[in-house]
C-alpha positions as CSV (number, residue, x, y, z in Angstrom):
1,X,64.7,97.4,94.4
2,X,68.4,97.2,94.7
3,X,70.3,98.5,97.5
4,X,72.0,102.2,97.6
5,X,75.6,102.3,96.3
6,X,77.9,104.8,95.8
7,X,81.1,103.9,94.4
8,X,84.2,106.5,95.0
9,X,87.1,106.0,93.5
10,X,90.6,107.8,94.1
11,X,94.2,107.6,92.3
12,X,96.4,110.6,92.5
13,X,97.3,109.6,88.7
14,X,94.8,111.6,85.8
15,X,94.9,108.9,83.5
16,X,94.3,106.4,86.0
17,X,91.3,108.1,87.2
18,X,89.9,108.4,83.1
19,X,90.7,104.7,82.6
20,X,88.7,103.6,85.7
21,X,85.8,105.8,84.2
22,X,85.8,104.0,80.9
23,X,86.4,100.8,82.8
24,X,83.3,101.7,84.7
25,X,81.1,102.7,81.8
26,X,82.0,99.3,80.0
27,X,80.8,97.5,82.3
28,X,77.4,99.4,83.1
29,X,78.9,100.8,86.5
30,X,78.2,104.5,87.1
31,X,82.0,105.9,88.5
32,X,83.3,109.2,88.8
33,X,86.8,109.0,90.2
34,X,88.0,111.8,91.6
35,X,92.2,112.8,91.3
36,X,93.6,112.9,94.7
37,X,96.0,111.7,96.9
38,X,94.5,108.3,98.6
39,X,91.2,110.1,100.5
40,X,92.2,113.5,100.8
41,X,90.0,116.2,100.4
42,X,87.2,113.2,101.5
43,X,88.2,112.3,105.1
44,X,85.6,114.5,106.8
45,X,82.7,113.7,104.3
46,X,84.0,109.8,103.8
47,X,84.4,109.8,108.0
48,X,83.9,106.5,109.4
49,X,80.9,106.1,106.5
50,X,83.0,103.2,104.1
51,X,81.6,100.4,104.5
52,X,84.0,98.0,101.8
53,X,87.6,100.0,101.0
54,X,89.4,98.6,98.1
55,X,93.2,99.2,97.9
56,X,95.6,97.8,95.3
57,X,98.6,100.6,96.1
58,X,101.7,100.7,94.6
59,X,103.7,98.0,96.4
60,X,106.6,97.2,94.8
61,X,109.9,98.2,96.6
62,X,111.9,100.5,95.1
63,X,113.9,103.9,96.3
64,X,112.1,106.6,98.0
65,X,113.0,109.3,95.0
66,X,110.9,106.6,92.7
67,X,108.2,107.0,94.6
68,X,108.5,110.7,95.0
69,X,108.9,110.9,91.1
70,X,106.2,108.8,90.8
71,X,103.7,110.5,92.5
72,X,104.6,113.8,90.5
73,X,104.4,112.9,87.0
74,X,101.5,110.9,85.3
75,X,103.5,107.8,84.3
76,X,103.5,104.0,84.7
77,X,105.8,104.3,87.8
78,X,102.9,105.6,90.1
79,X,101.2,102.5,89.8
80,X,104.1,100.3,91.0
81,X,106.6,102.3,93.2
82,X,106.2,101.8,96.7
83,X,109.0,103.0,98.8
84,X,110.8,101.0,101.2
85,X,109.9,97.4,101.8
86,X,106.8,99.0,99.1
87,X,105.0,100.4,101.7
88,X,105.0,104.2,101.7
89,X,102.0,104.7,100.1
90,X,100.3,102.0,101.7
91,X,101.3,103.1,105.4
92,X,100.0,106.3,104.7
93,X,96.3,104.7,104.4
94,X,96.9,102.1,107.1
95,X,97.3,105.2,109.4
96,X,93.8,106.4,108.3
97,X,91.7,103.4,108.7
98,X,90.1,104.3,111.6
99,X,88.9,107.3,110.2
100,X,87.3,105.8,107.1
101,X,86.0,102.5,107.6
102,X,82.7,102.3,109.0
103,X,81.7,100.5,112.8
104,X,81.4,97.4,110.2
105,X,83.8,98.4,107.7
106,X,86.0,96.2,105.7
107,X,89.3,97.0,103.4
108,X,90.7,94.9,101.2
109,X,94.2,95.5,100.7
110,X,96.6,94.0,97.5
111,X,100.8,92.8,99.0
112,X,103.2,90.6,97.8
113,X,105.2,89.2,100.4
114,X,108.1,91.9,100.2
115,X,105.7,94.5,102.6
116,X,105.3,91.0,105.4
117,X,101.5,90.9,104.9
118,X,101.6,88.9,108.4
119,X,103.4,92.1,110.0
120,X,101.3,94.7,108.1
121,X,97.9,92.2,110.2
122,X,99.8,93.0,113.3
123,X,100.1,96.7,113.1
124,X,96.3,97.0,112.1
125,X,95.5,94.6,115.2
126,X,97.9,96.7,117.7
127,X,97.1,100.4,116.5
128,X,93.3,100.0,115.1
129,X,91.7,97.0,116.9
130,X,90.9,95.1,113.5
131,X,91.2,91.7,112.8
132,X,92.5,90.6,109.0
133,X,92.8,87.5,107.1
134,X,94.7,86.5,104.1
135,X,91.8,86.1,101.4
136,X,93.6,84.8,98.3
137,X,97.3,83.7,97.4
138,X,98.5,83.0,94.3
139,X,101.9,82.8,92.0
140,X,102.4,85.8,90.1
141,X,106.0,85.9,88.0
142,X,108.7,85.3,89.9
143,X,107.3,86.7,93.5
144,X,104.7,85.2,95.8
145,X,102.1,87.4,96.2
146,X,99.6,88.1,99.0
147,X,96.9,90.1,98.0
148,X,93.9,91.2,99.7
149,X,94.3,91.3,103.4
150,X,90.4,92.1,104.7
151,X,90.8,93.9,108.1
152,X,87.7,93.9,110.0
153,X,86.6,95.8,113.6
154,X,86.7,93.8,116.7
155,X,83.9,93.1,118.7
């Protein structure tokens, strides 16, 4: 007998959320995301119960009004504009890990090296009391990306 999971799956973008439902069905993996801003309207039933948090914000740097744009219509540019250094989506989560990850929680969290992965590890350490590790980096156009950072509790 296979182990309980429920997936939950957010994106403040409607035809993100459809796309990761079809994406789902395809590939025999019951999802029904929900359209919402990162975990809002979850944080008291989702409190400290997630277990392994998957996070691929927007992350690209742009201007602030990009992201604000970005955020308010369902285009392309929600999936890619990130603010400031591209982390004003993704600071809003960082602030929130705490609340969501459970006593042996994981995240694993998508940068290139425009949002200083190795500075983004420092403020989770100081403020949170997790550890994190780069996973996996690779070439990706002209950047260097650092993808998935996996912050996990201190014992």
């Amino acid at each position: 007998m296979r182990p309980r999971t429920v997936y939950c799956c957010t994106d403040i973008n409607q035809l993100a959320t459809s796309t990761t439902k079809k994406t789902g069905n395809q590939n025999k993996v019951l999802l029904d995301p929900i359209q919402t801003s990162l975990a809002s309207g979850l944080n008291q039933r989702c409190y400290r119960a997630i277990d392994v948090l998957l996070f691929n914000p927007p992350y690209v740097p742009t201007e602030e009004e990009e992201v604000e744009h970005g955020q308010d219509t369902p285009n392309i540019q929600s999936s890619w504009a990130g603010g400031s250094m591209g982390m004003h989506i993704t600071d809003i989560l960082l602030d929130q890990l705490d609340s969501l990850l459970s006593p042996k929680g994981c995240c694993y969290l998508v940068t290139v090296a425009q949002n200083r992965p190795k500075e983004i590890m420092e403020r989770v350490r100081a403020k949170h009391g997790l550890e994190s590790s780069v996973i996996l980096s690779r070439r990706a156009g002209r950047a260097f990306a650092h993808p998935p950072l996996q912050p996990s509790r201190i014992e």
